[in-house]
C-alpha positions in Angstrom: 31.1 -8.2 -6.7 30.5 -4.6 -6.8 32.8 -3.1 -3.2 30.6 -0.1 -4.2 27.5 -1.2 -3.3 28.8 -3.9 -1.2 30.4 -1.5 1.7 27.0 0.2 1.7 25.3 -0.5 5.3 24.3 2.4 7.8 24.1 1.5 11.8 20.5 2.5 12.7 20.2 3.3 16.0 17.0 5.8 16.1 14.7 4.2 18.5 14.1 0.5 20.0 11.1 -1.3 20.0 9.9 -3.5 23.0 6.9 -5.8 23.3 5.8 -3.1 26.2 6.1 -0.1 23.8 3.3 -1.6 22.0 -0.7 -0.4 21.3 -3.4 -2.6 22.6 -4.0 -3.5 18.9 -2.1 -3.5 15.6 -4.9 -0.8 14.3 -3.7 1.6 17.5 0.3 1.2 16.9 -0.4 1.5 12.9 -1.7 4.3 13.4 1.0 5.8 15.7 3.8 4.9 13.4 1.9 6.6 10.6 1.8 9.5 12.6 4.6 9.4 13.7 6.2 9.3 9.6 3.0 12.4 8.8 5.0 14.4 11.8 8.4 13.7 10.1 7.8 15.3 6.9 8.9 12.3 4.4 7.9 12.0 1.3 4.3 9.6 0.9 4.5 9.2 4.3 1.3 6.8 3.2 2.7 5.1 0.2 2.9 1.3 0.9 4.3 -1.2 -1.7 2.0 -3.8 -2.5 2.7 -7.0 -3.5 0.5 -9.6 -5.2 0.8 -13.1 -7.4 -1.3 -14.5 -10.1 -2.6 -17.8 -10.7 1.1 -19.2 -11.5 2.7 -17.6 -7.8 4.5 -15.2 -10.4 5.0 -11.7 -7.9 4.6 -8.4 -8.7 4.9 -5.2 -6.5 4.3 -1.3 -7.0 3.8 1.3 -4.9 0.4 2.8 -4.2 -1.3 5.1 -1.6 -3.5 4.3 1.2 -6.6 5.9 1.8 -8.0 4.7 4.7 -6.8 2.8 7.7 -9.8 0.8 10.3 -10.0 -2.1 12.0 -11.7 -3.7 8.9 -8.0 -3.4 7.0 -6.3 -1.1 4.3 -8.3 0.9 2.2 -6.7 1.5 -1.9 -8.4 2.3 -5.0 -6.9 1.3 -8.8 -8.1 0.4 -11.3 -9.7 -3.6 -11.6 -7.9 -4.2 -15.1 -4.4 -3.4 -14.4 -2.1 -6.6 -13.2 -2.6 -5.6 -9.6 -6.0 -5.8 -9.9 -6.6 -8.6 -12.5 -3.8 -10.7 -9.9 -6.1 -10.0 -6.6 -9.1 -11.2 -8.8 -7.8 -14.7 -9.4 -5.3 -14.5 -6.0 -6.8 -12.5 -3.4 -3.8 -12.2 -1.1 -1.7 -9.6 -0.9 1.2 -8.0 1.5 1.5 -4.2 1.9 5.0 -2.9 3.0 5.1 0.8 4.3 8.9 1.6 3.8 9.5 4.1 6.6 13.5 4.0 5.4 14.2 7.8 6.8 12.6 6.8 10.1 14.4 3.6 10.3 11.2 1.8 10.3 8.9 -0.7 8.2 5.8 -2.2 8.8 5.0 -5.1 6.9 1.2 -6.3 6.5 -0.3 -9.6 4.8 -3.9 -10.8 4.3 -6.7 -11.0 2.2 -8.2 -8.5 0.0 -11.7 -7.5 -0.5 -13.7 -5.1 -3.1 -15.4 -2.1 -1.1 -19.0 -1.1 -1.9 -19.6 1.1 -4.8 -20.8 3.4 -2.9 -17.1 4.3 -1.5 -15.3 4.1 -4.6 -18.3 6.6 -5.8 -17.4 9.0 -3.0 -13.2 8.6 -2.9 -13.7 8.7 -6.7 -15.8 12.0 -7.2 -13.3 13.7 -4.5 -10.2 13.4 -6.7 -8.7 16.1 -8.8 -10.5 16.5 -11.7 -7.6 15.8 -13.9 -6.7 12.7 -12.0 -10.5 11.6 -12.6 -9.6 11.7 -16.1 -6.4 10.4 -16.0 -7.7 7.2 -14.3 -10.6 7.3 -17.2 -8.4 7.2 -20.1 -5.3 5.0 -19.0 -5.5 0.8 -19.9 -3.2 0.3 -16.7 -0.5 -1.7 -17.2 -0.9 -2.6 -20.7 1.4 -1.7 -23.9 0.7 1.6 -25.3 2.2 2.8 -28.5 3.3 6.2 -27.3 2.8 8.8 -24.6 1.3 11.3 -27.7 -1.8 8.3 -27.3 -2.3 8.5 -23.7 -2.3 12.4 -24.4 -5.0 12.3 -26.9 -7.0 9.9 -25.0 -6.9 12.5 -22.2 -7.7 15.4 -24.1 -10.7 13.7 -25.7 -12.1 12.6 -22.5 -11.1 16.2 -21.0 -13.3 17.3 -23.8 -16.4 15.3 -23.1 -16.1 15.6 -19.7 -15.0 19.6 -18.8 -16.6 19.1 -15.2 -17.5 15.8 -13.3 -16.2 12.3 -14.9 -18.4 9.2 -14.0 -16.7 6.5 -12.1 -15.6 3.8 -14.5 -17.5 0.6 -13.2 -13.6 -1.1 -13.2 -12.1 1.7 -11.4 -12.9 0.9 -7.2 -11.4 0.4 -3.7 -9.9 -2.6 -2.5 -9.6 -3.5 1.3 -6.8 -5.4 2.7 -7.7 -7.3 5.6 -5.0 -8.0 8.0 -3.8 -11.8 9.4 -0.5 -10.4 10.1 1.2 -6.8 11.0 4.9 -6.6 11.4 6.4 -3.5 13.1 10.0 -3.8 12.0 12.8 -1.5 14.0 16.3 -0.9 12.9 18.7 -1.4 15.6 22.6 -1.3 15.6 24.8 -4.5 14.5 21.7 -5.7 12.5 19.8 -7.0 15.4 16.7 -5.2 14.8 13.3 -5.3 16.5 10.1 -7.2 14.9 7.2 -8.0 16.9 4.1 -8.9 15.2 0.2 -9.0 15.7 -0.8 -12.7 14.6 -4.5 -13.4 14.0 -5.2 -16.8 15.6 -8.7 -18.5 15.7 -11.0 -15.1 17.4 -8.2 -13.5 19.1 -4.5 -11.1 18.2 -1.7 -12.1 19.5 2.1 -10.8 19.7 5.4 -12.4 18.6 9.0 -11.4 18.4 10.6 -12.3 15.2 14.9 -13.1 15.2 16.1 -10.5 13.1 
């Protein structure tokens, strides 16, 4: 065993979190916390890590960026072909884990996942940076490439052909995650943390305290 990383631990002792301290709804608190990490100053304070499992249960995870928080779920775009997408096509659960480490915080959301209409990915698409239009237009996410001189020549071609507004790809587009669960996950001292979480039950939201 490595006594390095094995004497590693921090006490976290930052805030509490009580069944009392929470929002109506898990939209309302989700929203706070987020806040809460925008007010802080951390890096991506939006930046959840997204896991997701093909047709054989094998996982994945990355990181991506949300873009939009309702009551209908969490709003990402990516593109359809990469593994994240191709997974949610045959699988379409997924969890989302906001790692709010500086805050001693997480919040940890599972459910389904939905595609938005075109329309939105239209709009979120065509308010990007024009580079990151191309970059999105040119890259075969998440499969082999023979160098990063490729990627660069695809992106200079398509910079080429495109000097001002890049079309959409038609497999470039939101996807929605709609809650059943939302854990909000508190660090407190001697490991004991706080986790209550919003369960969807048959037409209603309930709350429950998970043991640490």
């Amino acid at each position: 065993m490595d006594r390095e990383l094995s004497d590693m631990r921090r006490t976290y002792h930052a805030d509490t979190l009580a069944e009392e301290d929470l929002a109506v709804s898990w939209l309302e608190q989700l929203q706070h916390w987020l806040d809460d990490a925008v007010r802080s100053e951390i890096s991506e304070p939006n930046a959840m890590v997204l896991a997701t499992a093909d047709v054989d249960r094998a996982p994945s995870a990355r990181t991506v960026l949300l873009k939009g928080l309702d009551d209908h779920g969490l709003l990402f775009f990516t593109n359809l072909r990469s593994r994240k997408g191709q997974e949610l096509g045959v699988n379409p659960r997924a969890t989302a884990l906001f790692p709010w480490i500086a805050l001693q915080r997480q919040v940890i959301v599972e459910g389904t996942v939905e595609a938005v209409a075109p329309a939105t990915s239209d709009e979120y698409f065509a308010s990007r940076p024009h580079s990151s239009q191309i970059a999105a237009s040119v890259s075969p996410q998440s499969t082999p490439v023979e160098s990063r001189e490729v990627l660069e020549a695809l992106y200079a071609e398509a910079a080429a052909e495109h000097p001002e507004h890049v079309p959409r790809p038609e497999w470039w587009g939101g996807l929605r995650l709609k809650p059943d669960t939302v854990e909000f996950w508190q660090g407190r001292p001697d490991r004991l943390h706080d986790r209550l979480r919003y369960r969807h039950t048959v037409g209603e939201w309930t709350v429950e305290r998970l043991a640490p």
